[in-house]
C-alpha positions as CSV (number, residue, x, y, z in Angstrom):
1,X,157.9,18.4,-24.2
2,X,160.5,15.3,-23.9
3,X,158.6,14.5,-20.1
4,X,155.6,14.1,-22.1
5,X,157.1,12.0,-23.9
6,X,159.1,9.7,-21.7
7,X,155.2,9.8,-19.5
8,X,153.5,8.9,-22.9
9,X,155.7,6.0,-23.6
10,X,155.7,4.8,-19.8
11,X,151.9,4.7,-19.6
12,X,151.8,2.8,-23.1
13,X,154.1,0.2,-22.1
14,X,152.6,-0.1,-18.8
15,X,149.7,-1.2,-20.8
16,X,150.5,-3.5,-22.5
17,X,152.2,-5.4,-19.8
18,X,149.0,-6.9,-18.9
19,X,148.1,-8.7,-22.0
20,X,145.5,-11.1,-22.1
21,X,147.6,-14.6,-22.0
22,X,145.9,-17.3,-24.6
23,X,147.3,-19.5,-27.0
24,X,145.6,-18.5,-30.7
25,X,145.4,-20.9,-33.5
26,X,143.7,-21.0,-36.9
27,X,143.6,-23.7,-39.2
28,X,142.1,-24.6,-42.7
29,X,141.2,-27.9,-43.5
30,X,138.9,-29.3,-46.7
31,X,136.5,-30.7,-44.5
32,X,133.4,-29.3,-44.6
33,X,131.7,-27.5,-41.2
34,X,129.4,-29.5,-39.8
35,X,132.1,-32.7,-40.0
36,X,135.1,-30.4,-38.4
37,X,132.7,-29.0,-35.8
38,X,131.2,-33.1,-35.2
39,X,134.8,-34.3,-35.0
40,X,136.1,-31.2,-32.8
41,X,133.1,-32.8,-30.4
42,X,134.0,-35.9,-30.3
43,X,137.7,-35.2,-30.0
44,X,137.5,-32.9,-27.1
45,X,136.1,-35.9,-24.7
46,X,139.1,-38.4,-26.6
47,X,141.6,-35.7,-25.1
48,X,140.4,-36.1,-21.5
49,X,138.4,-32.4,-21.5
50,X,134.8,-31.8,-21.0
51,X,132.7,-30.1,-23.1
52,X,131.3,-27.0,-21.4
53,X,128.8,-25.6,-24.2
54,X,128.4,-25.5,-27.9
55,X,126.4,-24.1,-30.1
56,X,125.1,-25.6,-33.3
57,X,124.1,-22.3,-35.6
58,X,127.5,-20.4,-34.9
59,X,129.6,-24.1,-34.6
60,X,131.2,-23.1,-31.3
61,X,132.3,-25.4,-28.6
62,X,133.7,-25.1,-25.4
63,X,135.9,-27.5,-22.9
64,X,137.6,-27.7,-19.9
65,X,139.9,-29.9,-17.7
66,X,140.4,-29.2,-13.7
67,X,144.1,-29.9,-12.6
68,X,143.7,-30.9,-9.2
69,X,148.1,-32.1,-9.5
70,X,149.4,-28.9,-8.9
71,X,150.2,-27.2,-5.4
72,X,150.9,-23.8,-4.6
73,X,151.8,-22.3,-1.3
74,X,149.5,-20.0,-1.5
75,X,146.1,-21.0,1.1
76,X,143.3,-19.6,-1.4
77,X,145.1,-21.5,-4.5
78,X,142.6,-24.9,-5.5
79,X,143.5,-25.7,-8.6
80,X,143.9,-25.1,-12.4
81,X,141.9,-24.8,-14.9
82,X,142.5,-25.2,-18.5
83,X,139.8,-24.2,-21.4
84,X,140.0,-24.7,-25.0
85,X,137.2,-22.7,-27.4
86,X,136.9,-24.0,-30.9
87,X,135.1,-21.6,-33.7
88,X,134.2,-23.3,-36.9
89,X,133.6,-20.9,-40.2
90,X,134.2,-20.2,-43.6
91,X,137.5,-21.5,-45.6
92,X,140.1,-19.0,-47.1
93,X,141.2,-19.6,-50.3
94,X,141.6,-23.2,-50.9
95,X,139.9,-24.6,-48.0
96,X,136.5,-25.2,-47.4
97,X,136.5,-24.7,-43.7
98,X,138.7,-22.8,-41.1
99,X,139.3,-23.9,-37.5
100,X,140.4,-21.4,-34.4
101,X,141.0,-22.7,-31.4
102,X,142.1,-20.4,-28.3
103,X,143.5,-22.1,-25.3
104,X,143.8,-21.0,-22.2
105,X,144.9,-21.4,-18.1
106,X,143.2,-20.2,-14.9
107,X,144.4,-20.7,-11.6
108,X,141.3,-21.6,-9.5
109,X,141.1,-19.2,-6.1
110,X,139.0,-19.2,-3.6
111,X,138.6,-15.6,-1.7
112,X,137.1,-13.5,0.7
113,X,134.4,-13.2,-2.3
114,X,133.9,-16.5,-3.1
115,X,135.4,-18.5,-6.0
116,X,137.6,-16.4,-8.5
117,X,139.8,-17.2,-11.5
118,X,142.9,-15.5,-12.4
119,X,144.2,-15.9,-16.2
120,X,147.9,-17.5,-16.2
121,X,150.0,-18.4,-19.4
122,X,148.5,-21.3,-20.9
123,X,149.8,-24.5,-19.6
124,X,151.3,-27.3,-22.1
125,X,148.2,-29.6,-21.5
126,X,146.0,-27.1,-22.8
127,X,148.0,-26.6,-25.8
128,X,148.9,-30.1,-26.7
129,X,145.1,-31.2,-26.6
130,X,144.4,-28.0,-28.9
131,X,147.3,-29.1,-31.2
132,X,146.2,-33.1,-31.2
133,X,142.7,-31.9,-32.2
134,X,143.4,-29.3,-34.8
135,X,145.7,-32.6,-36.3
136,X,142.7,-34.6,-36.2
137,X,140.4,-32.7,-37.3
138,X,142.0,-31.0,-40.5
139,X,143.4,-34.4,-41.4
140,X,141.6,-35.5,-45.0
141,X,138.5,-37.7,-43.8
């Protein structure tokens, strides 16, 4: 009974090793949707990312910024990649609106297969560029 135990716990640690890396943040704001989701927009290109996508209906956008600073020593390494998703909804409580940005790092490959991403811990571009436009976009307009 205690090996089970001890091979229960191993296996359930050994899953959760391999989290999925991503800065998460959610902030409320009295702005209403449409303006937080216009000014996320305009932000994101004022931060030095490009917008990927968005959609209007579900207030979603995405961006991204290529890295092409950093070296590796590592032949199939290109570059990084950083990605920011914004999703605009409903307020809790006292706010009108809520804002939740997740921000993320890739390291750019290419292999045998062709091009491939690999998820890395966020880097601090990524999460200062979420941070400056969550501040400007919950600010009082």
């Amino acid at each position: 009974m205690r090996r089970l135990y001890i091979l229960t716990l191993t296996l359930g640690l050994g899953a959760c090793a391999g989290g999925v890396k991503s800065a998460v943040s959610s902030v409320g704001t009295v702005r209403p949707a449409p303006d937080a989701f216009a000014c996320i927009r305009e932000q994101i290109k004022k931060v030095g990312f490009t917008q990927e996508s968005y959609d209007e209906v579900e207030l979603r956008v995405t961006a991204r910024k290529y890295n092409e600073q950093v070296r590796r020593p590592d032949v199939q390494f290109r570059r990084l990649v950083d990605r920011m998703l914004f999703d605009v909804g409903p307020g809790r409580g006292d706010t009108v609106t809520t804002i939740a940005v997740e921000a993320r790092t890739f390291a750019d490959l290419m292999t045998h297969r062709g091009p491939t991403e690999q998820q890395e811990e966020p880097s601090e571009t990524v999460k200062e560029a979420a941070r400056t436009i969550l501040d400007r976009c919950t600010a009082q307009p």
